[in-house]
LOLUMMAR-877007 format. One record per residue (C-alpha): residue in three letters; y negated, z negated, x negated. Coordinates in steps of 0.5 Angstrom, whole numbers, plus 500, padded with zeros to 3 digits. Layout:
ALAYZX
...
This chain:
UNK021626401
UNK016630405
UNK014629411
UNK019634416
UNK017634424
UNK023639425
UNK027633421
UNK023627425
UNK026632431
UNK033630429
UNK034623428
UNK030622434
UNK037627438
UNK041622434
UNK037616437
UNK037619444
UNK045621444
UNK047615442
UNK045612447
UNK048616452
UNK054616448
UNK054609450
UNK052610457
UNK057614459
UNK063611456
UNK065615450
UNK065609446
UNK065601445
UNK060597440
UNK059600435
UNK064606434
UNK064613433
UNK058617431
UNK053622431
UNK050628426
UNK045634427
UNK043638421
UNK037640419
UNK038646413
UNK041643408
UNK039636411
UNK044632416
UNK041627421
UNK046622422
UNK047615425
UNK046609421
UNK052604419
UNK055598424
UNK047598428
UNK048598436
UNK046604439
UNK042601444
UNK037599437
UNK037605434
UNK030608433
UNK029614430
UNK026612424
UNK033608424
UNK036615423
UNK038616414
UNK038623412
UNK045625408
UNK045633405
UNK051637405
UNK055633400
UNK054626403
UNK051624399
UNK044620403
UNK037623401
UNK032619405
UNK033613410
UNK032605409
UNK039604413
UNK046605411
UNK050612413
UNK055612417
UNK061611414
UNK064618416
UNK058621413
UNK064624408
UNK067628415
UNK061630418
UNK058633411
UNK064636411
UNK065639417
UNK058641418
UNK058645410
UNK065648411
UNK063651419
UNK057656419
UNK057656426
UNK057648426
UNK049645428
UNK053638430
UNK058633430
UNK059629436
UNK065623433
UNK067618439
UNK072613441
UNK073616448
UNK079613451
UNK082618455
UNK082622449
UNK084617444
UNK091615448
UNK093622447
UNK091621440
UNK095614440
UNK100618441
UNK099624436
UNK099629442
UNK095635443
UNK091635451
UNK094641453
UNK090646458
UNK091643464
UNK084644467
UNK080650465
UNK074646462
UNK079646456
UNK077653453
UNK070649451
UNK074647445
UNK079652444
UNK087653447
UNK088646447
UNK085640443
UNK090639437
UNK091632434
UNK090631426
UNK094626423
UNK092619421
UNK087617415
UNK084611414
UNK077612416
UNK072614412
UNK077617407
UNK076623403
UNK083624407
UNK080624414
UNK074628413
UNK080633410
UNK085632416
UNK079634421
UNK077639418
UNK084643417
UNK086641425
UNK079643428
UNK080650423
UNK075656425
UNK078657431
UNK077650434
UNK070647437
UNK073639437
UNK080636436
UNK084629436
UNK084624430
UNK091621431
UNK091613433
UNK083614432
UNK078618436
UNK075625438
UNK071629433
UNK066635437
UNK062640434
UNK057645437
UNK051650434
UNK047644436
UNK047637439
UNK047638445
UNK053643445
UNK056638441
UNK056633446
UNK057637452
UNK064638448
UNK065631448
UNK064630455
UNK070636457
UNK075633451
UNK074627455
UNK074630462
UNK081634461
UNK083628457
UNK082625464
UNK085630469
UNK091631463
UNK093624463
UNK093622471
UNK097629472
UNK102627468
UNK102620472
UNK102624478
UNK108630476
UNK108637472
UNK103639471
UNK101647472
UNK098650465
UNK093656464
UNK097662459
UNK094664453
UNK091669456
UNK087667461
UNK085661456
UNK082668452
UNK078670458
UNK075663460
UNK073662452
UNK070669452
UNK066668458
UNK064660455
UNK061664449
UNK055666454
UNK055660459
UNK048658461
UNK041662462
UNK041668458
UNK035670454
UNK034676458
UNK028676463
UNK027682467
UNK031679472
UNK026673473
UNK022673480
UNK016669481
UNK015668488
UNK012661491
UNK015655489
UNK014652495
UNK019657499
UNK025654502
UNK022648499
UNK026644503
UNK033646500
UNK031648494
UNK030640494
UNK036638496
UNK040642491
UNK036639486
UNK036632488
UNK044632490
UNK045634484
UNK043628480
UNK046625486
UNK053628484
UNK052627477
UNK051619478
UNK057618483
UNK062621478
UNK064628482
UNK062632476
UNK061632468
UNK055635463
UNK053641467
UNK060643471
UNK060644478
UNK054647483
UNK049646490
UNK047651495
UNK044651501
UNK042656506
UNK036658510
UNK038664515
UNK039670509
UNK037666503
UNK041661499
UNK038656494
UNK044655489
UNK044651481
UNK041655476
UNK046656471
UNK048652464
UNK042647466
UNK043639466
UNK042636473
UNK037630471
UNK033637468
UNK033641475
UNK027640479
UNK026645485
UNK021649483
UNK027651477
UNK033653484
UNK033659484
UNK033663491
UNK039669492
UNK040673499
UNK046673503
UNK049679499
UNK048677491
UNK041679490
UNK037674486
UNK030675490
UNK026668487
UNK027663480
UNK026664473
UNK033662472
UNK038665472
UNK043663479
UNK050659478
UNK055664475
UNK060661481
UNK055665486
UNK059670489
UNK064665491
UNK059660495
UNK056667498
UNK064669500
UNK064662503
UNK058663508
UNK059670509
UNK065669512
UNK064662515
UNK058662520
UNK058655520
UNK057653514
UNK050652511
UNK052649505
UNK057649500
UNK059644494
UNK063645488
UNK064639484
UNK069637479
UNK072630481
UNK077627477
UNK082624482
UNK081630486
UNK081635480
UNK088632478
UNK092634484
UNK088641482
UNK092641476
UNK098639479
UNK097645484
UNK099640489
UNK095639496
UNK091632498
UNK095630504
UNK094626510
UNK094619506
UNK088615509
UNK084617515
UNK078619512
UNK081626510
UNK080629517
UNK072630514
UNK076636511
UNK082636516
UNK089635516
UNK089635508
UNK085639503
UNK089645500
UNK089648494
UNK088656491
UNK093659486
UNK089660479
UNK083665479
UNK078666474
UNK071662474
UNK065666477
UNK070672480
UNK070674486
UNK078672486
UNK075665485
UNK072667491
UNK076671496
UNK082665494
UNK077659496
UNK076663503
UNK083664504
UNK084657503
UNK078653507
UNK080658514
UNK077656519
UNK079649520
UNK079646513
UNK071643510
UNK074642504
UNK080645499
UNK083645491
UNK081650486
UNK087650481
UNK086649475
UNK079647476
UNK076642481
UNK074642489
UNK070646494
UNK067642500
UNK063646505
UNK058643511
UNK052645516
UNK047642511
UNK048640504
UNK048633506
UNK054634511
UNK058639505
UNK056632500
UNK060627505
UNK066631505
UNK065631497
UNK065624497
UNK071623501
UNK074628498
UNK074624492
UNK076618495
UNK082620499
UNK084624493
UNK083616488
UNK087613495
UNK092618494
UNK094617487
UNK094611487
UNK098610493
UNK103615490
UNK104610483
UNK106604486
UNK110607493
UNK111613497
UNK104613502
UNK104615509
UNK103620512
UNK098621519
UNK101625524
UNK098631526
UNK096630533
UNK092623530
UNK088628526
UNK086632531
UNK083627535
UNK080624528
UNK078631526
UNK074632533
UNK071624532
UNK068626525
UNK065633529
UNK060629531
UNK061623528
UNK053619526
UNK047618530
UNK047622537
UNK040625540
């Protein structure tokens, strides 16, 4: 075969995301797989070789038939079920196959994830289950293909695992990070009650609106002004969102920072991983919506940190994250009560908004409604957490303890009735923790 760089290119994607895989907990040992394609040629992991000792030479090469092409080391034994998927689906430039545990429970159980959490549309109305074949059969790559169809980006393999697709591998694998993660809030929501579902129509609007997620190709909106303007809170944004990456209050790209400075606000650029993200990449909007500095495009969720700030003087930040303890009691539509005395970060307990569509002004407008003027911190339905402080790093601890309390709380419900703090405590709590640290 002659030498391809583009190919080289792929079997290097397939090393690095194995790794991740492992890393991030989608898999165990040896499990699960990956495969990029390349034409008419498909990168694809070697067979039973740990992750964390494939290099990218180690990457065999497959075409579209299954049948491998280069490569001194074995395929996947699910080469059959990538080569599949990938011929059969044009809009398919990836697989990302994983053993995730969240999501193979309820492939255990041969149930589909239901939408209970709004990242579902990263996949489709839901994530359905194919039946169960021996791996590495004929019989699974066609059950897998049947269930994902060409309407779904992913789906469950009953008592198995999970198959992902995107237009590249990175899309792939930002879809196999959402399937565990509403696995996740699914699974801890039925623990914790009933869950409140999304209605098809809504699950339409956020697919429609997940099509053109992230930067858009579109320029004319780009401002070049001094990267070394609101420096100091275009750092701030870019270095706590690696900090909300690596404490688990968010997956893949959801969530998103900002931070004011008088009429100016550095807030996330849009669809961009954090560990990506230096300052010079946030981008400045005023007070008012217009973007007035950045290459990049502003997070979609914009008008709902800006409403926040308008309307509440105080605030000098806002954190928006998708933790999972917390984004469970979202899903149930449920308030974080007075369970442990850390909540008084956010005050007596952390209320929740109906529904509203991500990146609306409705989203907005229920967010401040919510918040008032005596909460730090409140619930977004369906979707994660809204946190808000003078500085990013005071509106980052109440994330935190949102968080915790949300984890003290449920785990506290599965095995007892918890109890609740009086009101008059919490007051006292609240005005400690005004100005709770080191004095001047």
């Amino acid at each position: 075969m002659t030498h391809n760089t583009q190919l080289d290119d792929k079997r290097r994607t397939v090393s690095e995301l194995g790794r991740r895989m492992l890393q991030q907990g989608l898999t165990k040992g040896t499990g699960g797989n990956i495969s990029v394609r390349d034409g008419d040629q498909i990168a694809i992991s070697p067979s039973g070789i740990p992750y964390d000792e494939i290099d990218p030479e180690d990457v065999p090469v497959i075409g579209l038939d299954g049948e491998q092409v280069a490569g001194d080391t074995d395929p996947s034994s699910e080469s059959r079920m990538h080569a599949g998927i990938i011929r059969e689906r044009d809009d398919v430039g990836a697989v990302v196959h994983t053993h995730s545990p969240y999501a193979s429970t309820f492939a255990s159980l041969d149930e589909s994830v239901l939408p209970s959490h709004y990242l579902i549309a990263f996949v489709g109305d839901e994530i359905p289950v194919a039946p169960y074949e021996t791996y590495g059969t004929a019989e699974l790559a066609e059950a897998a293909l049947d269930t994902l169809g060409d309407e779904y980006n992913a789906c469950l393999l009953g008592n198995h695992g999970v198959i992902a697709t995107g237009e590249d591998a990175e899309a792939a694998y930002e879809v196999a990070l959402m399937v565990e993660y509403v696995s996740r809030i699914q699974y801890q929501a039925l623990n914790a009650g009933d869950p409140e579902y999304l209605a098809d129509e809504e699950i339409s609007d956020l697919i429609e609106i997940f099509e053109g997620y992230g930067q858009s190709s579109d320029t004319e909106t780009a401002i070049a002004e001094p990267t070394t303007d609101l420096q100091a809170e275009r750092e701030a944004v870019a270095d706590l969102g690696r900090e909300m990456l690596a404490q688990g209050l968010t997956e893949g790209t959801g969530g998103n920072i900002s931070t004011r400075n008088g009429d100016r606000v550095a807030i996330n650029p849009s669809g961009v991983p954090y560990e990506e993200i230096d300052p010079e990449d946030v981008p400045l909007v005023h007070i008012d919506g217009e973007q007035v500095a950045g290459e990049l495009g502003a997070s979609s969720e914009k008008p709902m940190h800006l409403k926040i700030m308008r309307e509440r003087e105080d605030v000098g930040a806002v954190v928006h994250t998708h933790s999972p303890y917390a984004s469970t009691f979202a899903s149930l539509h449920e308030p974080i009560p007075a369970t442990h005395y850390l909540i008084a970060f956010a005050g007596k307990e952390v209320p929740v908004t109906p529904y509203a569509e991500p990146g609306s002004e409705e989203l907005g407008a229920a967010a401040v409604e919510a918040l008032g003027g005596d909460h730090n911190a409140c619930l977004l339905g369906n979707h994660g957490v809204i946190t808000v402080g003078e500085d990013a790093e005071a509106a980052f601890e109440v994330a935190l303890m949102v968080e915790y309390c949300a984890r003290i709380h449920y785990q506290g419900s599965n095995i007892g009735e918890p109890v609740h703090l009086p009101d008059a405590e919490l007051e006292h709590l609240f005005d400690r923790f005004s100005d709770y640290g080191q004095s001047g």
